[in-house]
N, C-alpha and C positions, 0 to 999 in steps of 0.2 A: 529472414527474421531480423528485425530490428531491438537495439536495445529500448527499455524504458526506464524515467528517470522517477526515481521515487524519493520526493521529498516530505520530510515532515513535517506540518506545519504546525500543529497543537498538541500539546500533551495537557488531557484534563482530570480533573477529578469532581465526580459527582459527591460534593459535600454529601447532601441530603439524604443519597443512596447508600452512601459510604457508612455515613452515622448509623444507618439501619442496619445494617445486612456486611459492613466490612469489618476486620481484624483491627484490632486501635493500632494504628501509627500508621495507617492503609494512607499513601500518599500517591502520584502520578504514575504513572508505568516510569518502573527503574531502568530499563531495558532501550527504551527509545527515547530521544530528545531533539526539541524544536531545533532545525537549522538542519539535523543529521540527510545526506542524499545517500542513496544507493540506486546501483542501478542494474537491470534484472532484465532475463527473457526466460528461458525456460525455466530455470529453476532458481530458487529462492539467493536473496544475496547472503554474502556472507557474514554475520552478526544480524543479521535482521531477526527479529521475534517470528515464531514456527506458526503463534495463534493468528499476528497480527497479518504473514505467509499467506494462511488458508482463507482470511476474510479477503485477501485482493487478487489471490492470484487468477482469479480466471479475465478479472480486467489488465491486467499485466499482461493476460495470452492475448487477449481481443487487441491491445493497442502495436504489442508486439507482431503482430499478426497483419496489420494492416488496417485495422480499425480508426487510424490516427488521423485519418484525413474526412470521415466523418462524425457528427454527431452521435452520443451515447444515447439511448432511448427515445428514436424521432425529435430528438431535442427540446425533448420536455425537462429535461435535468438538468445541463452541464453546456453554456451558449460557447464553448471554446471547441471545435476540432480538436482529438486528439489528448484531451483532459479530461480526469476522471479525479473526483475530489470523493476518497472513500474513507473507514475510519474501520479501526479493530473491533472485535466482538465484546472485548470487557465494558462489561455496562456500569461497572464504578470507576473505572481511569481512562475512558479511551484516546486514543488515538487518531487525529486526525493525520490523512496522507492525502498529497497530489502526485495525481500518475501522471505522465506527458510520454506522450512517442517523441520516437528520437529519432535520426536519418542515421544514427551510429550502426551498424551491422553487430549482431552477435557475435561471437563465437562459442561453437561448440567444441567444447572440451572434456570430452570423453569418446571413447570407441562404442559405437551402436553392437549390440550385439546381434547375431547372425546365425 
């Protein structure tokens, strides 16, 4: 299992949505910011957002996995090997992120239970 590099490339906020339907002074995700890398294989990094976790991890297993050296959906999506350009579920601030496989190895650090 290899590691992947998860950077953040956009933190947004849907004015429009936000004005309708958000809290007043509803601003960017406070939690994540442009520039921020972390980088993940089985389980989630540490300081990473838990919602922002469940919207990518299953392409996080797929690249860690081995998925890095081809295309993500017949290549109807994503023209880079190995990139996966996904974004968090909140539909007034989201989050955009780039996955990349990495040649780095994991490690597991924990004892598997038996």
């Amino acid at each position: 299992m290899k590691k992947v590099k998860i950077t953040i490339l956009k933190t947004m906020l849907n004015v429009e949505l936000a004005k309708e339907y958000g809290v007043d002074g509803l601003t960017v995700c406070p939690m994540m910011k442009e520039g921020q890398v972390f980088f993940a294989d089985y389980a989630k990094p540490e300081g990473f957002c838990d919602e922002a976790w469940k919207a990518i991890y299953q392409y996080v297993f797929a690249l860690a996995h081995g998925m890095g050296k081809e295309l993500f959906y017949y290549g109807d999506w994503i023209k880079k090997p190995g990139v996966a350009i996904c974004s968090c579920n909140d539909g007034l601030r989201p989050v955009i992120m780039k996955l990349e496989a990495t040649e780095d190895e994991a490690e597991i650090n924990y004892t598997p239970v038996r």
